[in-house]
N, C-alpha and C positions, 0 to 999 in steps of 0.2 A: 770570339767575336761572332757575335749571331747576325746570317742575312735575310733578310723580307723578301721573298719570292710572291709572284702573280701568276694567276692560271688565267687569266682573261688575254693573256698574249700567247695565244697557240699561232706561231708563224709556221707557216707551207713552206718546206725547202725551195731555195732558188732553182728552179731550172737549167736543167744541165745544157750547152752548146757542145759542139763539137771544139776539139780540144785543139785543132788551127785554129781557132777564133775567127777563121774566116767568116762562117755563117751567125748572125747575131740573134737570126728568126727564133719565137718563143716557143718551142714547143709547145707547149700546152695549146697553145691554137693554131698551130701550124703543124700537119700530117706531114712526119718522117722522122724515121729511123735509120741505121746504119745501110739496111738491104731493101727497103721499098721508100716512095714517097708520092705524095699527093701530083697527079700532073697538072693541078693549078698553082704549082709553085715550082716546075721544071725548072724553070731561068733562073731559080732564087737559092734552091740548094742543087749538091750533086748527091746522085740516087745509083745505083747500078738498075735499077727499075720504075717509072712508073705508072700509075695504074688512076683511071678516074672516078674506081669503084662504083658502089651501085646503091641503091637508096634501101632502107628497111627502117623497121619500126617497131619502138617498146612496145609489146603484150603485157608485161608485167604491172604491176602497181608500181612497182619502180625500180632502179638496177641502179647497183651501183658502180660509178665508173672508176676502173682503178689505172696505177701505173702501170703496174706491168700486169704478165695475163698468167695471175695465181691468186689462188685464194686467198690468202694473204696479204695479199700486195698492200699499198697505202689505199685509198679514198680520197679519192679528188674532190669528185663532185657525183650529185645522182641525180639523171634519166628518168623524169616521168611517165606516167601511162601516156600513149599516143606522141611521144615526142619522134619526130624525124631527124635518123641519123645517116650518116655515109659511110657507109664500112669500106674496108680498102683490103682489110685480108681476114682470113678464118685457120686456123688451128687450133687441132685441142680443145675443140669444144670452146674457142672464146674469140671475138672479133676485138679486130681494132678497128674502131671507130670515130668520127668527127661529129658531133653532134650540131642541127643544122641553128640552135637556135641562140648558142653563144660561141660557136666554134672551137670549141671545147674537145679535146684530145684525149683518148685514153681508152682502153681495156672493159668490155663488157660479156659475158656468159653468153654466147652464143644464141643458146636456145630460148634468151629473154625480149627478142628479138623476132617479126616477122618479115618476110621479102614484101607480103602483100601489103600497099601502103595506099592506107585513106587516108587523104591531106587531111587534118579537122576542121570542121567546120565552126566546132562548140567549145567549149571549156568548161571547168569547174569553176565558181564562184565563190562557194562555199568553202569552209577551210577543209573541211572534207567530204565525201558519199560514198553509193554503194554502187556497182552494179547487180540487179536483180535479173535473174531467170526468166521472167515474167513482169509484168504491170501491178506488184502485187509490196508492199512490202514488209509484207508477211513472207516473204519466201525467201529463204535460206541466200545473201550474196556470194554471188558470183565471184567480187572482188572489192576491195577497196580505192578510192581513188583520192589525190588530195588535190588540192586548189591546186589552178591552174594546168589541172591534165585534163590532154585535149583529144577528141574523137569527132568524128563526121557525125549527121545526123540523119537517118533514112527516113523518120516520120516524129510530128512532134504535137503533143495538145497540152491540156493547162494539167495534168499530174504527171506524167510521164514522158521521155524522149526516148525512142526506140534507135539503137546505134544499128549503125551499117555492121557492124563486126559480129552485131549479135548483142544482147541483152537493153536493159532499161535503167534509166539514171532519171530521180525525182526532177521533174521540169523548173523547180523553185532554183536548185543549185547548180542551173544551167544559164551559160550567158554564149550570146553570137562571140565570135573570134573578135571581131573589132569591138565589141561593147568593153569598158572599161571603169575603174571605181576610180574616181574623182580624189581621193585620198588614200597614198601610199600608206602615210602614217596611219591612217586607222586598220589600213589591213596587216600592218605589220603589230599594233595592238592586240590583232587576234589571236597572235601567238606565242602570247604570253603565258608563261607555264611549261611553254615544251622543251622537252631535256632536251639539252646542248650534246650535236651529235656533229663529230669532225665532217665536213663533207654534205650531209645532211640539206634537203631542201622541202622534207613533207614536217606536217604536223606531229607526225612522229618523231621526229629531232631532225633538227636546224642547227648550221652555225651560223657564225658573227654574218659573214658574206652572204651565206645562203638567203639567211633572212632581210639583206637588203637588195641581191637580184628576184627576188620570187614578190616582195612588195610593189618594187618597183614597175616589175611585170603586172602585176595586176593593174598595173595604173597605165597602161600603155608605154611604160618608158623602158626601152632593152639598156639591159645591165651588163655588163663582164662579171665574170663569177668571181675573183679573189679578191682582195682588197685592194693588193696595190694594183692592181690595175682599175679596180674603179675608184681609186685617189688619184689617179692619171689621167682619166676617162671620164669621170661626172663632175655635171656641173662647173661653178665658178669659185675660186679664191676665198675666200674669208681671212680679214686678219685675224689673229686670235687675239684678242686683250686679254690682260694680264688676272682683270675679274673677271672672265668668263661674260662679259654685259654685252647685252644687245646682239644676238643667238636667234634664233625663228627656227619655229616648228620648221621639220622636212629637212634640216641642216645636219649633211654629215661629220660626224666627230672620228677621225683616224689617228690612229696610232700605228706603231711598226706591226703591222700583219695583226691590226684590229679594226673593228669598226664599227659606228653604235650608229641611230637616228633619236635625234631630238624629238621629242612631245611636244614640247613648250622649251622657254627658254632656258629651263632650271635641269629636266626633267630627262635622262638618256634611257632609250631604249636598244638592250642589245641581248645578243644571244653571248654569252659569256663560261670562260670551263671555271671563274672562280665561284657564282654561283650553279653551275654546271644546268644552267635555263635559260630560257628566254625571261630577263626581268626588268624594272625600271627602277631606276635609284639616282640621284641627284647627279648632276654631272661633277661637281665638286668632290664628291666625295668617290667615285668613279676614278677620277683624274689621279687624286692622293694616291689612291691604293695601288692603282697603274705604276704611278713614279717610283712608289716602293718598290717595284718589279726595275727599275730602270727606261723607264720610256715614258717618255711627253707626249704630247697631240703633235704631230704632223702634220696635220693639215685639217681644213675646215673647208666642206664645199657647200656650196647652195647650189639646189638645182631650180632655177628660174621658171621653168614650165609647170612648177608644185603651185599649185592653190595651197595657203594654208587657210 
C-alpha cells in the first residue's frame, strides 16, 4: 500500500513549557529559560534571575536566529540589517536575544550584533540593494541589504542616502519608516521565484510565514512570525465553502503549519518546500495536493484594512 506525502506542510515544533504546566507563556515571544528571564515578565514566570538587558543591533545583512546557541541549532526566524534587538545574556560568542520588532526569542552570533544603536530612520523598498563605499555604484559593495532593512539617515539627495553608520544606499530603493506600499499582495509577488528557505525572510529564501510577515510589513501591517499564530492573530473569519467561491485578493489560506496569500480568487501565492519556491498555482489544485499530505484548510482570514 503506497502513501501520498506533501512537502508544502513544513510544521515548527510546538513549543516546549515548563513541565509543571504551571507557566502556559510562548516562549518564542516570551524571554526565559531555566536560569535567566526577562524582568518584564518577573510576575508571570519564576526565574532564579532577572535582567532588563540592554539594546544592540544587526550589522550583518542578516543573522539567523536560532534555538539554542550552536551552529547547528534549528532556524526560527532571520534578523535583518538594522533590526533592534534586547539581548539579555552573551556566551560563547552568541546572545540570546528578543527581537524588538515581532518579539521573537532566540539565539544569535554575537559578533552579528552592535551595542551602538541608530534607531532607523529609512528602509529598503526595493526587494533588494547595496551598501557602497562611496556615492559611486561602480564601487565594489560594502554589503547586501534586502527589503525592509532599516538604518538612520545622516544626509540624503535624488541618487544617494548617506547612512549614519557609514556607507551609501541608491536614494530610489529608499523609503521614510512610516512611508508604505499600498499592496501587500504585490509585494509579496515580488518574490516570486525565491527558493523556499525554513526560517528565511530576504530574497534570498523565504518561507510560507516569512513571506507573509515581510509583505505584510511592507504594507504597514505588524505580523507574528509563524503561522499559527498569525491564523490567531490576523484579520477576520472566512467561511470556507465547499467550492472554494467568493475568496478576495489579500485573503489568507492556512493550513496546519502552512500558509499561502491569495492573488485573486482562484490564484494562491505561497512560499512552499513541494515546489521548494516561492510560486503561484491555483488554489484548487494546491488544496488536493495538501490533502494527499492529510490536511485541509483551517482557516481563512481577511484582513479588512487591505485595499484590494
Amino acid at each position: 500500500m503506497s502513501t501520498t506525502t506533501t512537502t508544502d506542510l513544513v510544521v515548527k515544533p510546538e513549543p516546549q513549557v515548563p513541565a509543571s504546566g504551571e507557566n502556559m507563556l510562548d516562549p518564542r515571544r516570551n524571554a526565559y529559560r531555566e536560569d535567566l528571564a526577562a524582568n518584564n515578565i518577573r510576575n508571570l514566570v519564576q526565574a532564579p534571575r532577572y535582567v532588563d538587558g540592554d539594546w544592540a543591533q544587526v550589522r550583518h545583512t542578516s543573522v539567523m536566529v536560532r534555538r539554542h546557541p550552536q551552529p547547528n541549532a534549528p532556524v526560527d526566524t532571520e534578523a535583518l540589517f538594522g533590526e533592534v534587538v534586547v539581548v539579555y545574556d552573551v556566551a560563547d560568542g552568541w546572545a540570546w536575544v528578543q527581537l524588538v520588532r515581532d518579539r521573537y526569542v532566540g539565539y544569535v552570533r554575537a559578533d552579528a550584533l552592535s551595542e551602538n544603536v541608530e534607531w532607523p530612520t529609512h528602509k529598503v523598498r526595493a526587494l533588494g540593494t547595496f551598501i557602497y563605499p562611496e556615492p559611486d555604484i561602480k564601487s565594489p559593495p560594502l554589503t547586501h541589504l534586502s527589503l525592509n532593512s532599516g538604518f538612520a539617515i545622516a544626509d540624503m539627495d535624488e541618487q544617494f542616502c548617506k547612512l549614519k553608520t557609514g556607507g551609501y544606499v541608491v536614494s530610489r530603493h529608499v523609503a521614510e519608516e512610516g512611508a508604505f506600499s499600498r499592496d501587500f499582495v504585490e509585494v509579496a509577488e515580488r518574490f516570486i521565484g525565491t527558493p523556499y528557505l525554513w526560517g528565511g525572510r530576504t530574497r534570498l529564501g523565504i518561507d510560507c510565514s516569512g513571506l507573509v510577515q515581510l509583505s505584510l510589513e511592507a504594507a504597514g501591517i505588524s505580523a507574528p512570525r509563524d503561522s499559527d499564530m498569525q491564523q490567531a492573530e490576523l484579520g477576520a473569519n472566512v467561511l470556507v465553502p465547499e467550492d472554494l467561491d467568493g475568496l478576495l485578493r489579500g485573503d489568507l489560506i492556512f493550513w496546519a503549519g502552512h500558509v499561502g496569500i491569495l492573488v485573486d480568487g482562484i490564484m494562491l501565492l505561497h512560499a512552499n518546500a513541494h515546489h521548494m519556491a516561492v510560486t503561484v498555482e491555483t488554489l484548487p489544485e494546491a488544496v488536493e495536493r495538501i490533502a494527499r499530505g492529510g490536511s485541509k484548510i483551517t482557516a481563512i482570514k481577511r484582513l479588512t484594512s487591505v485595499t484590494a
